[in-house]
C-alpha positions as CSV (number, residue, x, y, z in Angstrom):
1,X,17.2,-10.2,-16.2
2,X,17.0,-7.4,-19.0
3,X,15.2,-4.3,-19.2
4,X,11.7,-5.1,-20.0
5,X,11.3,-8.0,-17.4
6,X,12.5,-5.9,-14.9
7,X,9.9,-3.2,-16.2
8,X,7.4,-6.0,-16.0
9,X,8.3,-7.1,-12.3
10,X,8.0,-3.2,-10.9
11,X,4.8,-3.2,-13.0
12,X,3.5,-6.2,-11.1
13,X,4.8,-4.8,-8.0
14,X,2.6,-1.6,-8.2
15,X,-0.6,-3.5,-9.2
16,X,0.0,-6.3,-6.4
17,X,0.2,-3.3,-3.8
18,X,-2.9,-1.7,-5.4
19,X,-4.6,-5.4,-4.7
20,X,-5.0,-6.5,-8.3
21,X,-5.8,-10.2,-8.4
22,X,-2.5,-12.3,-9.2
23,X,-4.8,-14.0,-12.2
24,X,-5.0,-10.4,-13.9
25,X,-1.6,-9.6,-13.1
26,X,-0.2,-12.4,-14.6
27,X,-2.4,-11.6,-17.6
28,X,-1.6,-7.8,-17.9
29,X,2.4,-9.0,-17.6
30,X,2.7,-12.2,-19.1
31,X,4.8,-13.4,-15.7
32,X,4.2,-16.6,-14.9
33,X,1.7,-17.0,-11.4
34,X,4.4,-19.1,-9.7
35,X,6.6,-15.8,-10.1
36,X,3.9,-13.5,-8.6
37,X,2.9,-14.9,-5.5
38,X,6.6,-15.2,-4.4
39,X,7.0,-10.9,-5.5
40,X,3.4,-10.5,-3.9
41,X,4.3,-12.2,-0.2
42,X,7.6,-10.0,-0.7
43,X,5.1,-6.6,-1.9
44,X,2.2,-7.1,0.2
45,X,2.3,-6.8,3.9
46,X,0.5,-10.3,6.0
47,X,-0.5,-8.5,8.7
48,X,-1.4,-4.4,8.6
49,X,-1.6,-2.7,12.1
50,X,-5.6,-2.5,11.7
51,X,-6.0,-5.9,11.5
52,X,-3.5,-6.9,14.8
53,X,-5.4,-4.4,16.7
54,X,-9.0,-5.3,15.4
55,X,-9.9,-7.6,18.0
56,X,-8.3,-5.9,21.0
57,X,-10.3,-3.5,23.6
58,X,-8.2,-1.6,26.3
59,X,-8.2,-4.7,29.0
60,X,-6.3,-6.3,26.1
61,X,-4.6,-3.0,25.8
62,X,-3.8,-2.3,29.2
63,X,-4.4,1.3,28.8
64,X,-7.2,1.3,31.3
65,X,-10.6,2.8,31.4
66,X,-11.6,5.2,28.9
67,X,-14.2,7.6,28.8
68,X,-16.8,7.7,26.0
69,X,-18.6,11.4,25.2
70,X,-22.2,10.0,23.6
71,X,-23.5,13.2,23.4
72,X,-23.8,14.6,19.7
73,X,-21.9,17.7,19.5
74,X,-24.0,21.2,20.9
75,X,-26.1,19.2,23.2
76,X,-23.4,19.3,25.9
77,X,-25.0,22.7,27.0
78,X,-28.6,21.6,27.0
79,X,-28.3,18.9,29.9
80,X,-27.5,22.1,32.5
């Protein structure tokens, strides 16, 4: 591989992290789309923390119960 596709890979690298489209990547680079999606499933992560945890609640958890303050803050000293 020489200089400039290896330039054009780290450039389609940073894009595919910033969530480009493949379809304007492959425009902006001139790398085929074939090429991409296998650097973009080795780039971009399948499964981020936030969306593993997005469905949980703390049975799920096992953390047990938790305590919710619903009080906007300052009106903790009205309610005496």
């Amino acid at each position: 591989m020489n200089n400039t596709t290896k330039a054009k890979v780290e450039l389609a690298k940073k894009m595919l992290k910033g969530k480009i489209d493949i379809d304007e990547v492959a425009i902006m680079t001139g790398l085929p789309e074939e090429q991409l999606k296998a650097i973009a499933d080795e780039v971009v992560p399948k499964n981020t923390d936030a969306e593993i945890l997005k469905n949980l609640d703390t049975v799920d958890l096992n953390i047990g119960p938790i305590l919710f303050d619903d009080l906007p803050a300052g009106e903790e000293d009205m309610e005496e």
